[in-house]
C-alpha positions in Angstrom: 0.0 0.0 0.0 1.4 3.3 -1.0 2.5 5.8 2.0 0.0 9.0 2.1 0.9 12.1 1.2 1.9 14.7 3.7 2.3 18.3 3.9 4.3 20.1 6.3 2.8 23.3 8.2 4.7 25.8 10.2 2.1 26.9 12.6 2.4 29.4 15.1 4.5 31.6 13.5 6.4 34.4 15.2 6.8 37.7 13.1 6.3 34.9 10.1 9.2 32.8 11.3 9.4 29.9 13.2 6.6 27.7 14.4 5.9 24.4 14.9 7.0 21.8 12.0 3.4 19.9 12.0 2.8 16.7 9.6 -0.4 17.2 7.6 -2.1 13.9 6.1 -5.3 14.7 4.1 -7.0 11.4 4.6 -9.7 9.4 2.0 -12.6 7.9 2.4 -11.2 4.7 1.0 -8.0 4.8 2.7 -8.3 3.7 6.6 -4.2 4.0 8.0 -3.3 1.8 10.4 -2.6 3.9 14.0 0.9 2.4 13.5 0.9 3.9 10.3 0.3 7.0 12.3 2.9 6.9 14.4 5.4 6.5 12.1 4.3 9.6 10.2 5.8 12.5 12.5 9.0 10.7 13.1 9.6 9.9 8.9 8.8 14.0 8.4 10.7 14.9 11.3 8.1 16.6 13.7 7.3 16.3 16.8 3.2 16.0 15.9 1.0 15.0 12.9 -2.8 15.5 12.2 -4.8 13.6 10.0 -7.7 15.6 8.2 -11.1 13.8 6.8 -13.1 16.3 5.1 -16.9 15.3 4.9 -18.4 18.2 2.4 -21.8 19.2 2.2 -23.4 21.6 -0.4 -25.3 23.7 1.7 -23.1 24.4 5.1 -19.6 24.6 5.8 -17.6 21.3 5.7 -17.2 19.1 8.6 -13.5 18.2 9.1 -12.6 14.8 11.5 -9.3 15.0 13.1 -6.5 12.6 14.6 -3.5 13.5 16.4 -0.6 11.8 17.1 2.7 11.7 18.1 5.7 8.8 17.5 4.1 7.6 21.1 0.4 7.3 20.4 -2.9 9.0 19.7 -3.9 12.4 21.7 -7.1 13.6 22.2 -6.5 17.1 21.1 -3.7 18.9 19.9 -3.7 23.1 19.8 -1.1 24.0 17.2 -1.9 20.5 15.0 -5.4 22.3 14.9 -4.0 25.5 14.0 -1.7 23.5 11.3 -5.0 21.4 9.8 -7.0 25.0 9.1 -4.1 26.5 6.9 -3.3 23.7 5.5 -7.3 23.5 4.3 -7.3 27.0 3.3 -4.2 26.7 1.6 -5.5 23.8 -0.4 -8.8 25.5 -1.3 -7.2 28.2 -2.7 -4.7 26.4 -4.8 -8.1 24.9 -6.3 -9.7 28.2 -7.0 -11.5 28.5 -4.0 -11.9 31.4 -1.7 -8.5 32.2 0.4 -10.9 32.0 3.6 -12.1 28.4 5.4 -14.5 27.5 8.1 -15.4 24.3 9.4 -16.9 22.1 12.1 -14.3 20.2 13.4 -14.3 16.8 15.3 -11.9 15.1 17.7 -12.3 12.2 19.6 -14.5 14.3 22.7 -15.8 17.3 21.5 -17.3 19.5 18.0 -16.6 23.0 17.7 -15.8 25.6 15.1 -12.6 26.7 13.4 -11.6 29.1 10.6 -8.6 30.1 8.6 -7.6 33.2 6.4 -5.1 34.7 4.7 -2.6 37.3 6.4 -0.3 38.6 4.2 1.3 35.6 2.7 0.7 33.2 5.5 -2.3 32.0 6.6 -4.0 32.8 10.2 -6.0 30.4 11.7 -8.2 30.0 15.0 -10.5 28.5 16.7 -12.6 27.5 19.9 -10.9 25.0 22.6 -13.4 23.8 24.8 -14.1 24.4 28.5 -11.0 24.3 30.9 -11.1 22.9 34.4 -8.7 23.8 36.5 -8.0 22.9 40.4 -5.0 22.8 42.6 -2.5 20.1 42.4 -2.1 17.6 45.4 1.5 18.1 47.7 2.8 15.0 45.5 2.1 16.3 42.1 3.6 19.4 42.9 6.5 18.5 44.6 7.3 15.4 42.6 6.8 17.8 39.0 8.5 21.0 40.5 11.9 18.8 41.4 11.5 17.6 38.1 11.6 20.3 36.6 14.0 22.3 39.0 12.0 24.8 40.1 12.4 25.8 43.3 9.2 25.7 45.5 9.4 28.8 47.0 10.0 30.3 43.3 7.1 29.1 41.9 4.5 30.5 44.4 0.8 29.3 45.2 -0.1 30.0 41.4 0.3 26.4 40.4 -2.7 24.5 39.1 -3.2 21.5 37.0 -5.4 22.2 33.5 -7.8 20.1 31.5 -9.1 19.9 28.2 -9.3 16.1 27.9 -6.1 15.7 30.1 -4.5 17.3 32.8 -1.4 19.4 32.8 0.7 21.4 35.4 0.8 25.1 35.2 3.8 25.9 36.7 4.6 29.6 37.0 8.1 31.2 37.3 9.4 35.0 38.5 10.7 35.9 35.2 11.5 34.9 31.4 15.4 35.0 32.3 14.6 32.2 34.8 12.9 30.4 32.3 14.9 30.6 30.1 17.6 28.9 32.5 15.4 25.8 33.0 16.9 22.2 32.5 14.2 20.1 33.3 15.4 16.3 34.8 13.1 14.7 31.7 14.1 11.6 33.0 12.4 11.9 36.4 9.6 14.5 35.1 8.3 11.7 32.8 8.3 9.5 36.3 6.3 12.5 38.1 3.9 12.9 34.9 3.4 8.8 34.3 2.5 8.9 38.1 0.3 11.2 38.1 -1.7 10.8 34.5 -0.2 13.9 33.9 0.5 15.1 30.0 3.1 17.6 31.0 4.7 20.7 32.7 3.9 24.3 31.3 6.1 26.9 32.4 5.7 30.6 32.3 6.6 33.4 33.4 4.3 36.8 34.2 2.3 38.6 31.7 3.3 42.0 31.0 0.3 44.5 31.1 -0.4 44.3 27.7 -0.6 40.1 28.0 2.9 39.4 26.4 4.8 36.2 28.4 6.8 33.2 27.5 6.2 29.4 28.3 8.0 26.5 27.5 6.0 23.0 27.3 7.9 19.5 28.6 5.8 16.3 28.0 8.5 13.7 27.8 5.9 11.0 28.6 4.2 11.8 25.0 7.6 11.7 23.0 7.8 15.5 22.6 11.0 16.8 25.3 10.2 19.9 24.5 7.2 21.4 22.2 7.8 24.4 20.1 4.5 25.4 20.5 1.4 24.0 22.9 -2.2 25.7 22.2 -3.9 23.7 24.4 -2.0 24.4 27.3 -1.8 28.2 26.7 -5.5 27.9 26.3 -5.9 26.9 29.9 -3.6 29.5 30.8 -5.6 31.8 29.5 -8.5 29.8 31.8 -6.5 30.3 34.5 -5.4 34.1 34.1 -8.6 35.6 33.1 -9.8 35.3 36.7 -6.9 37.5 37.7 -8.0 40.0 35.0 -6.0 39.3 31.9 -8.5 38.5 29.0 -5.7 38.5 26.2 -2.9 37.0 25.8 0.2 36.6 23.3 2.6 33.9 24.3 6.3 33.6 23.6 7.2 29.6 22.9 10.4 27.7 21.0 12.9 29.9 21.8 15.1 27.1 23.6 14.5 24.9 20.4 16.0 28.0 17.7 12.3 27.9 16.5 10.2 30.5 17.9 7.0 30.7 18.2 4.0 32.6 19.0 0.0 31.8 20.3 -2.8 34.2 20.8 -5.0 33.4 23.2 -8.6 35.3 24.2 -10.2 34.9 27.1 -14.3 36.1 27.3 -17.1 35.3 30.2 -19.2 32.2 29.1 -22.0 30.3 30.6 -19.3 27.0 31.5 -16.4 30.0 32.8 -14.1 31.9 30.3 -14.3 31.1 26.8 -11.1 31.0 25.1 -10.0 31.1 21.3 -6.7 30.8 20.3 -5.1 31.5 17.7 -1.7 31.8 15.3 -0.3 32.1 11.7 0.8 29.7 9.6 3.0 28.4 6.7 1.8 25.5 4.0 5.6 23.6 2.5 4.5 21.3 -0.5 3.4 18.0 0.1 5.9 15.3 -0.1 5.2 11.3 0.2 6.1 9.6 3.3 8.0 6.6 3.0 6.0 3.1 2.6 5.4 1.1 4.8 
């Protein structure tokens, strides 16, 4: 059977540079890959993530888009910047075909239907969409003594701001005084992916404080999903966005990639909502030509 093909998108670009390398497989009907298949994908293309796309059209309302995300370890249940990289990548396609530069869809994962959209910016792509609902609580003595020597945070460093964050699977929020300290960190990845495995935990997102105008930086470690160190982590800056809009700060622009030589940047909007905040995040894009992954 031949391989699919796959497109690589940049997403999350920072002053159109950068971003996250994300494989893109544009999956047929008749075509059904194997998770294993899956897997293999993002290492053969060299990222740390790949999506896989079904579009289901319909005449008469905007397309609804299935997606799958994985990594070289396994399936996730959602991935922020994968999402990001699936939108251009659609809008990039449609316009190669003549259609409109702009795109919105439903999209489905595994848990949840919501809406997304892409459009040009100049000559990337800018793409956004709607997260989900965000619980948040604080993390037990264990997980956050067992994640903070992990990571080598000092406690006292960190303050009482930590929580753990859900949006299908909890993560620590782990904040730090400033981006120089961040910048220092060199996480134990060995013993985080101990702490994180202990605790069902995806990973540790780091941060340091928002300026007043909602500018920070974060970097994401989820050793336990294959990825050391993501460029760029959506989700998790959407549930810091949860988590800071009860201390006032409704927007956000976050900083990520930077230890990797590939920076990055998110957007992230927090409004009131019936469930708590309502986030959308957001980020720009870049569409590479599609290549073939090897065969299996």
């Amino acid at each position: 059977m031949s391989a699919p093909p796959v497109a690589l998108v940049r997403a999350c670009l920072r002053d159109g540079a950068g971003g996250s390398p994300t494989a893109v497989v544009l999956e047929e009907e008749q075509r059904n890959l194997s998770d294993e298949e899956r897997r293999r994908v993002p290492v053969e293309a060299g990222t740390s993530h790949a999506v896989y796309v079904r579009v289901h059209s319909d005449e008469t309302q905007d397309p609804t888009v299935d997606l799958r995300f994985f990594t070289a370890e396994g399936e996730l249940p959602a991935c922020g910047h994968g999402t990001v990289a699936a939108l251009a990548y659609l809008a990039y396609n449609g316009s190669r075909n003549g259609a409109p530069g702009s795109y919105r869809a439903t999209l489905r994962t595994s848990r949840r239907v919501f809406d997304g959209w892409s459009e040009p910016r100049g000559s990337h792509l800018a793409a956004a969409f709607d997260p989900g609902p965000v619980d948040l609580r604080e993390p037990t003595e264990a997980e956050r003594g067992l994640a903070l020597e992990a990571l080598g945070v000092v406690p006292d460093r960190s303050g009482p701001d930590v929580r753990v964050a859900s949006m299908g699977r909890e993560r620590l929020l782990v904040p730090v005084p400033d981006r120089a300290t961040l910048a220092a960190l060199a996480p134990d990845l060995g013993r985080l992916r101990d702490a994180c495995d202990t605790f069902g935990l995806l990973g540790a997102y780091v941060y340091s404080p928002p300026s007043p105008s909602g500018s920070l930086a974060a970097r994401m470690f989820a050793p336990s999903i294959g990825v050391p160190e993501d460029i760029a982590n959506a989700n998790s800056s959407a549930c810091l966005a949860a988590h800071l809009a009860g201390q006032g700060t409704a927007e956000l622009t976050i900083d990520m990639g930077d230890a990797l030589g590939s920076p990055a940047t998110i957007t992230a909007t927090a409004r009131p909502g019936r469930r708590g905040p309502r986030i959308h995040l957001g980020g720009t894009a870049k569409v590479s030509e599609e290549q073939t992954a090897r065969s299996s």
